[in-house]
C-alpha positions as CSV (number, residue, x, y, z in Angstrom):
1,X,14.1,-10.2,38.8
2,X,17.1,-7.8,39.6
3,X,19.4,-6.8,36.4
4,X,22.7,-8.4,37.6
5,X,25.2,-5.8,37.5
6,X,28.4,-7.1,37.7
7,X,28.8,-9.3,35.0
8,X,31.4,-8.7,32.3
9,X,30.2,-9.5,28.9
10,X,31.8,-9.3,25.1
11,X,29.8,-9.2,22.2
12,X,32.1,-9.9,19.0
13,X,31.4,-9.2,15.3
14,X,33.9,-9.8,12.6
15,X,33.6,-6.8,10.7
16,X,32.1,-8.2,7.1
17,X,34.0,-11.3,7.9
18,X,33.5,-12.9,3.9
19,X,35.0,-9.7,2.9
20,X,38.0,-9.6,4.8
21,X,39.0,-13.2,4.0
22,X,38.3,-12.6,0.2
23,X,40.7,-9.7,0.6
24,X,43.1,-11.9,2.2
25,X,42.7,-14.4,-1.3
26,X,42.8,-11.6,-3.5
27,X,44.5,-8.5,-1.9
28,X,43.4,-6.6,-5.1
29,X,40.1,-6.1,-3.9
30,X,41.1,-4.1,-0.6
31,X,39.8,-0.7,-1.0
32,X,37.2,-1.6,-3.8
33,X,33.4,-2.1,-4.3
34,X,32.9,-5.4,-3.9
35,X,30.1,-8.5,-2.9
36,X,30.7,-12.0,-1.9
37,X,27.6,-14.0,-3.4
38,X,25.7,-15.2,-6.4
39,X,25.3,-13.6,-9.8
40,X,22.5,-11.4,-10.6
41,X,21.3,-13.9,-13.5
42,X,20.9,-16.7,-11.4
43,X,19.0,-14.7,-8.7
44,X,22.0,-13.9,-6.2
45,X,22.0,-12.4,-3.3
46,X,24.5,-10.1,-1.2
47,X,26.0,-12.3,1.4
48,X,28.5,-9.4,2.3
49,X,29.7,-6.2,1.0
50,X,33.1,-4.4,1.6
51,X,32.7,-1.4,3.4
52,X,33.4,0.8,0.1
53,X,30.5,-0.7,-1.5
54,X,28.5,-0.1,1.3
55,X,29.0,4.0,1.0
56,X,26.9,3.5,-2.0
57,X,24.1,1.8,-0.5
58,X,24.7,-1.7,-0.9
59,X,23.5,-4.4,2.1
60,X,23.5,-8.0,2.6
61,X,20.4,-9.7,1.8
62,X,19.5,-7.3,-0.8
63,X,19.3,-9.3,-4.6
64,X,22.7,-8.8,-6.6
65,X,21.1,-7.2,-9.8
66,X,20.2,-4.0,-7.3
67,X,23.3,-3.9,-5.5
68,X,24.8,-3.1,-9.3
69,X,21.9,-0.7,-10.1
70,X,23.5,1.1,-7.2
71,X,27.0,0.5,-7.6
72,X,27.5,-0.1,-11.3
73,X,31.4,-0.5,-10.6
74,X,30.7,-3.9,-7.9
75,X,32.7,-6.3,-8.4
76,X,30.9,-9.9,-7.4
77,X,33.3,-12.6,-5.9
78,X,31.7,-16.4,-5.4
79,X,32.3,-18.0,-1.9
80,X,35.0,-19.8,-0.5
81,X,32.8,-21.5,2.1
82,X,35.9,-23.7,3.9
83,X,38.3,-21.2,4.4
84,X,35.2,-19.0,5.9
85,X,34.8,-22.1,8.4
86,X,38.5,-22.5,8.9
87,X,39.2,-18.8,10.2
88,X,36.2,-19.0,12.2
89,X,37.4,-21.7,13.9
90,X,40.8,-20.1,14.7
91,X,38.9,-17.4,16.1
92,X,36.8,-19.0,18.5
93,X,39.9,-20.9,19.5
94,X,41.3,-17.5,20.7
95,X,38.1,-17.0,22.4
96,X,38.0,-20.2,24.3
97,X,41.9,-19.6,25.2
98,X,41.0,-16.1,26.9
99,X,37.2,-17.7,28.5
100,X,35.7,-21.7,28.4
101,X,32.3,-19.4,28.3
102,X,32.2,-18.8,25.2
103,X,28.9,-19.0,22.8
104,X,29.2,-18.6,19.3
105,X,26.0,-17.6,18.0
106,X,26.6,-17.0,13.8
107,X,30.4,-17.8,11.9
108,X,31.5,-14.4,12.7
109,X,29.6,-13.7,16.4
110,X,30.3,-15.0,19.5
111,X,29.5,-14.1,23.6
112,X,31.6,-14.0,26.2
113,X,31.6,-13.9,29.5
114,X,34.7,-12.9,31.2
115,X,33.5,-11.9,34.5
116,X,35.9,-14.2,36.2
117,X,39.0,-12.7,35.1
118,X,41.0,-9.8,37.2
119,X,41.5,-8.0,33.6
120,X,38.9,-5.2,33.0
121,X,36.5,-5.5,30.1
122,X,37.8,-3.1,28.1
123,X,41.9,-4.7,28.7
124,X,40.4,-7.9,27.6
125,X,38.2,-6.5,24.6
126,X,41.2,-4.6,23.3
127,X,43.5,-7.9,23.2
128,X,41.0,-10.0,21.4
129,X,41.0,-7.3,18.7
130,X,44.6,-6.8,18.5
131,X,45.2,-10.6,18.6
132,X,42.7,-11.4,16.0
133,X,44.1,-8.8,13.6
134,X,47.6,-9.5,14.2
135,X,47.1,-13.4,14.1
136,X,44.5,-13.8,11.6
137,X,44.0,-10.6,9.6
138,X,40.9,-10.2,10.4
139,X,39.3,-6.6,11.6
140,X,36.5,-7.0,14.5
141,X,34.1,-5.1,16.6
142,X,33.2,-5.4,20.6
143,X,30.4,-4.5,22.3
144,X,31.1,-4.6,26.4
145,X,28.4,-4.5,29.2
146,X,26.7,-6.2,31.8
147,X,24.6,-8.6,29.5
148,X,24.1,-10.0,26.0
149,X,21.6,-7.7,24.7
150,X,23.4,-4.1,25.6
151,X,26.6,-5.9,24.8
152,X,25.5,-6.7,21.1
153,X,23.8,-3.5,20.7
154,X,26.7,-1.6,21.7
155,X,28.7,-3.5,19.1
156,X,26.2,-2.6,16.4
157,X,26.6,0.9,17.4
158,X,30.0,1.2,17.5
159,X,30.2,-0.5,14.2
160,X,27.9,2.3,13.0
161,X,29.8,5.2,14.3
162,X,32.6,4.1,12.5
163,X,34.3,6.1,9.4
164,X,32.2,5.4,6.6
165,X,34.1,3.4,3.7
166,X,36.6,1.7,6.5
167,X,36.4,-1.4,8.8
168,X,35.1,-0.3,11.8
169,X,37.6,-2.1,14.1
170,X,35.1,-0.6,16.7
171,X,35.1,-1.0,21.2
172,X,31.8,0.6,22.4
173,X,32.0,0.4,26.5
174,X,28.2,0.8,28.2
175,X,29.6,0.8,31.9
176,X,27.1,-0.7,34.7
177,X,24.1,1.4,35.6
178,X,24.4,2.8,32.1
179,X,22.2,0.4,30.2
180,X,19.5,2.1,30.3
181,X,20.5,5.4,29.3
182,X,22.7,4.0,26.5
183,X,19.1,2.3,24.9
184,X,17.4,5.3,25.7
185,X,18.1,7.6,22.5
186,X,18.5,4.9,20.0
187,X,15.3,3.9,17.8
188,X,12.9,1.7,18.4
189,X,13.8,-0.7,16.1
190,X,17.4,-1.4,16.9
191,X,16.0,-3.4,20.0
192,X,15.6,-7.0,19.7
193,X,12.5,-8.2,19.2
194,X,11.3,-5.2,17.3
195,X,10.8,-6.0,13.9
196,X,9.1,-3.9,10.9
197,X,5.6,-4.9,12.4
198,X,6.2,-4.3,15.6
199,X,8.0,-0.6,14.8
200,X,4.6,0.5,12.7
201,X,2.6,-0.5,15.6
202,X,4.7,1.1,17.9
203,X,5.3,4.1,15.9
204,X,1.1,4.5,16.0
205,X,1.4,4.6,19.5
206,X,3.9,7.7,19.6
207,X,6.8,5.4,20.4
208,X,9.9,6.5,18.2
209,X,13.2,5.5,20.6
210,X,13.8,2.6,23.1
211,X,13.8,5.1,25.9
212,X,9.9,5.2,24.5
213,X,9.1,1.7,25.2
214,X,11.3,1.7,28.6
215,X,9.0,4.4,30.0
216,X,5.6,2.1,29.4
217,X,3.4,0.3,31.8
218,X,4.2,-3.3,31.3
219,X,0.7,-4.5,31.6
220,X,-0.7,-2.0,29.0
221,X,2.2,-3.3,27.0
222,X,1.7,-6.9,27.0
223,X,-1.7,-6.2,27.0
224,X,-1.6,-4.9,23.6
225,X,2.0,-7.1,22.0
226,X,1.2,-10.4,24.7
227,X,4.3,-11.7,26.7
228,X,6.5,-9.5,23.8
229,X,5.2,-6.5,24.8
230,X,6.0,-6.7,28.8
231,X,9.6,-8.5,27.1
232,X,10.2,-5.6,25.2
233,X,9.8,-3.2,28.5
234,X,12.0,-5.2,30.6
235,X,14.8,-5.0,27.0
236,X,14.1,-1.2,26.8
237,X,15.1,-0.5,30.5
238,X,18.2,-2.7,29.7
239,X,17.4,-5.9,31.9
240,X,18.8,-9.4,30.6
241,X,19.8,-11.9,33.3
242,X,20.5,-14.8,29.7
243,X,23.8,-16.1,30.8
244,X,26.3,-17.4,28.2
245,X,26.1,-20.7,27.0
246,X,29.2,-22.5,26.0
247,X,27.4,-25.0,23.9
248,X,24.7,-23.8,21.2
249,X,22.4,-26.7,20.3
250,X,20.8,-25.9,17.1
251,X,17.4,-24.3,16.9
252,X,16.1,-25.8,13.4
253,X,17.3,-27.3,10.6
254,X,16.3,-25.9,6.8
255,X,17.0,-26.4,3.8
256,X,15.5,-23.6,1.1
257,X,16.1,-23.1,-3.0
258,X,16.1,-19.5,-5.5
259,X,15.2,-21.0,-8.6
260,X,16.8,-20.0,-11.7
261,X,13.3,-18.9,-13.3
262,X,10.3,-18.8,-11.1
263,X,8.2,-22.3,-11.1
264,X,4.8,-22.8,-11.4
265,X,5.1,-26.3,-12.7
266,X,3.7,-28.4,-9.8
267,X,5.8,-31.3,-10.2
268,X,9.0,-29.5,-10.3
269,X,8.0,-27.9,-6.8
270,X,7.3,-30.9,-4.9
271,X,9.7,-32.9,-6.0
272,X,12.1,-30.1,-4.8
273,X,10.1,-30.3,-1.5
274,X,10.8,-34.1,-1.3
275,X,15.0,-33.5,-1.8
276,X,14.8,-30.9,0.7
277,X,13.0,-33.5,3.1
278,X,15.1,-36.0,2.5
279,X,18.1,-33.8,3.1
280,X,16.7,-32.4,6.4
281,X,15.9,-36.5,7.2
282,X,19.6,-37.1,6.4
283,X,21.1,-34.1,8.6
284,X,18.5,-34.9,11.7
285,X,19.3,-39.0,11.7
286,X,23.5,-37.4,11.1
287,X,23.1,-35.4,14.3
288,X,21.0,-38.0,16.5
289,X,18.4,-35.6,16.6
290,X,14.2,-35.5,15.5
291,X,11.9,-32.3,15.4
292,X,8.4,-31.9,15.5
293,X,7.8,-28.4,14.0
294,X,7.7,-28.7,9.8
295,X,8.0,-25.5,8.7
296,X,7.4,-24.3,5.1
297,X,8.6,-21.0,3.5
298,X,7.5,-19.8,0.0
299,X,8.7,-16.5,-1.6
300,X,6.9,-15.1,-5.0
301,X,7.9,-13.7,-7.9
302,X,7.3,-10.3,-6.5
303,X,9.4,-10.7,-3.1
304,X,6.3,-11.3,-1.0
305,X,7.4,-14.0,1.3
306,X,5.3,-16.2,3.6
307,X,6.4,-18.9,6.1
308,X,3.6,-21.7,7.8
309,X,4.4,-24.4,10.4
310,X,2.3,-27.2,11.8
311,X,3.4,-29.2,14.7
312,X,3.3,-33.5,14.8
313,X,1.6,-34.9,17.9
314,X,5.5,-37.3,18.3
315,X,9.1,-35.4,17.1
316,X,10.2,-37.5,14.0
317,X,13.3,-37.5,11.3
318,X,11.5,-39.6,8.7
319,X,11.7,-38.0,5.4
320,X,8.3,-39.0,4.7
321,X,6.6,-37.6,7.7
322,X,8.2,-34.2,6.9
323,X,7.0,-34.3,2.9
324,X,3.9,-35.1,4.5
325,X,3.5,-32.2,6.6
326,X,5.1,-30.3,3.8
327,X,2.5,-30.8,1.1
328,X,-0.1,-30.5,3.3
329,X,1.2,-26.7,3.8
330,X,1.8,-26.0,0.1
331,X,-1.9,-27.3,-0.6
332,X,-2.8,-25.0,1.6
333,X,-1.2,-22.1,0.7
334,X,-0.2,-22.2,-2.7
335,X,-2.4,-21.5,-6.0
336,X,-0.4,-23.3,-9.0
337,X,-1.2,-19.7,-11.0
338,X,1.4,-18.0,-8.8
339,X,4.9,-18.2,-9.7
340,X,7.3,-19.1,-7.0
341,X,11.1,-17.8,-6.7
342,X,11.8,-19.7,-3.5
343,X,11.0,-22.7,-1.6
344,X,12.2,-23.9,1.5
345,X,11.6,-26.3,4.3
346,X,12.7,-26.8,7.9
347,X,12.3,-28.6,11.5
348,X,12.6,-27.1,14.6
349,X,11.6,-28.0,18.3
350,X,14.7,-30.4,18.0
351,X,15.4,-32.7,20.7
352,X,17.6,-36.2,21.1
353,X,15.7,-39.1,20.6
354,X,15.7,-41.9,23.7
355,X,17.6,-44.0,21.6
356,X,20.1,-44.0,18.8
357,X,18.6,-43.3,15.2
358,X,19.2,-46.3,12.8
359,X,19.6,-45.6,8.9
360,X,16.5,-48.1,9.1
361,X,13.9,-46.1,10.7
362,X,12.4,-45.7,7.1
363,X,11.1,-49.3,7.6
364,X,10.7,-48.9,11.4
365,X,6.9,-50.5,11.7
366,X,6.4,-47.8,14.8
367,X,7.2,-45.1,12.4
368,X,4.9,-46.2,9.6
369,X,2.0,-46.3,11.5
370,X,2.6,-42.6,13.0
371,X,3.5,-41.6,10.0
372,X,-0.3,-42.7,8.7
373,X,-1.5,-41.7,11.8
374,X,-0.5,-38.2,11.2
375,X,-1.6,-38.0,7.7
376,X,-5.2,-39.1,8.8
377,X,-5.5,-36.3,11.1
378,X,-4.0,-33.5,8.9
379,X,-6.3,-34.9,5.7
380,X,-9.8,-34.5,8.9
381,X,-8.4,-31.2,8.8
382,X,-7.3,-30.0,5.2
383,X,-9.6,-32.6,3.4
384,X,-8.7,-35.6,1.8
385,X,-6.9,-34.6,-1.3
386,X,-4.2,-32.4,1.0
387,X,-1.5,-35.5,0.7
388,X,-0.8,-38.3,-1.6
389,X,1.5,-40.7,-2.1
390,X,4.8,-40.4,-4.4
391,X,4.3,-41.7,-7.6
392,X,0.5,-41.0,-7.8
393,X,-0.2,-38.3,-11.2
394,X,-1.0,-34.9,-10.2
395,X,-4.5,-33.6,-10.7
């Protein structure tokens, strides 16, 4: 398929968006070393770090107690979850007033597609920013190209070529015919698709930058990655035809827990499973939605995370079907002599049901006897003992 080349497309970042609206609570915290997320003695994490922490190494995603092993001057602020959502909607209400395409893709990211308008890329990219600061006091970062996946990396670089210690407040323009070339001398990882794995097989091979992977034969490549290796070919030379998509239907639905202390106590763990199940059941029936991808995710006490899905013959939102599937995958994977830090579960492969979901389907005969159905076939493949009913003692 040809690359289209015409196309005008924004990526836009709010530049550690938690942090600017914490400063905007608290202005004492502008210029400081600070995080927005949980303490270290509950297990926190760094949701976001002002750019001054992040001169001394802190990230997001990395757990609170090393953030201040790093930065023993950090200063840890809790969430304000609503006003996050409340600015974020003023934002992408400036979006939609400049394009109707318009796909927000995370609270602080969104696509745009502004082919259609007479203003250049670079005019309209330079008014969002000015507008957002001005408006909402909020610094941001636009990546312009042809597609979605130069546009975003060009963000990210931009954003990375920015003073250190300062909002970025970055515009990084890859003009048509330049995709390539712009990919070309940035590593390997900073393409999509390439993750940790991926990069240590690749880097085996001799292949260190994105120009690397853009110069492979695309059999040999999806010979040795499958249809990601021919994928990541077509990414390297640049070539994404995705259009924008106005409306973003979600991809899964999860629900996961840090606990306090690491468990071991079996009880405690799947009762947790069967609130997280029944919250999951609650959101899917909420939205008019079922899934039929159950997904489990355990992390240990020493980090070592794992995730394992299974897949119901019929998409369901019955809280008992997903505690089924559930426990069935912590049987399998789970030896009650390892600790666990975190446990989460989720659905994916939504879709909307044919009809309307009623807060009754728990007693829904049809349900019950899929629901038995599927347990039958997941105990002919993980034994007998792999689910049991609430209430029943543990062995």
């Amino acid at each position: 398929m040809e690359q289209v080349d015409t196309r005008k497309i924004l990526h836009l970042d709010l530049d550690a968006f938690f942090c600017a609206v914490e400063e905007q609570l608290n202005p004492d915290l502008r210029g400081k070393p600070f995080a927005v997320g949980g303490k270290p003695e509950q297990r926190g994490v760094v949701a976001s770090c002002s750019y001054p922490a992040r001169k001394f190494g802190v990230r997001s995603a990395m757990p609170m107690y090393k953030a201040l092993r790093l930065c023993p001057g950090l200063l840890i602020v809790s969430h304000h979850s609503s006003e996050y959502r409340r600015l974020s909607r003023k934002v992408m209400d400036i979006l939609r007033e400049v394009t109707p395409l318009v796909e927000q893709i995370s609270i602080d990211e969104a696509f745009l597609d502004v082919t259609a308008l007479d203003k250049s890329a670079l005019q309209i990219a330079q008014q969002l920013q000015t507008r957002i600061c001005s408006e909402l006091e909020l610094p941001c970062s636009l990546g312009v190209a042809t597609n979605k996946l130069v546009a975003k990396v060009a963000s990210e670089v931009g954003k990375a070529e920015a003073v250190e210690g300062q909002y970025p407040n970055a515009i990084q323009i890859v003009p048509p015919g330049d995709e390539a070339a712009f990919l070309a001398k940035l590593p390997a990882e900073a393409l999509w698709g390439v993750g940790p794995k991926t990069a240590a097989r690749l880097e085996e091979m001799g292949i260190h930058y994105i120009g690397d992977i853009a110069r492979q034969d695309a059999d040999e490549m999806e010979r040795r990655f499958g249809q990601t290796g021919r994928d990541l070919v077509l990414r390297a030379r640049g070539i994404d035809n995705r259009e924008v998509i106005p409306i973003r239907e979600a991809k899964s639905i999860s629900q996961e827990i840090t606990f306090a202390k690491d468990v071991s106590d079996a009880r405690k763990i799947k009762d947790t499973l069967r609130q997280q199940s029944e919250s999951i059941s609650r959101h899917l029936k909420k939205s008019n939605l079922t899934g039929s991808t159950i997904k489990l995710k355990l992390r240990w006490h020493d980090f070592e995370t794992i995730t394992r899905q299974a897949t119901l013959p019929q998409p369901t939102a019955n809280s008992a079907e997903i505690l089924a599937v559930a426990e069935v995958l912590l049987a399998q994977n789970w030896d009650a002599r390892t600790p666990v830090r975190l446990i989460g579960v989720g659905v994916s492969n939504l879709q909307t049901p044919t009809r309307q979901l009623s807060l009754w389907d728990t007693q829904d005969y049809a349900k019950q006897n899929r629901l038995e159905q599927a347990v039958k076939e997941l105990q002919a493949r993980f034994g007998d003992s792999a689910i049991h009913r609430g209430g029943e003692s543990d062995q």
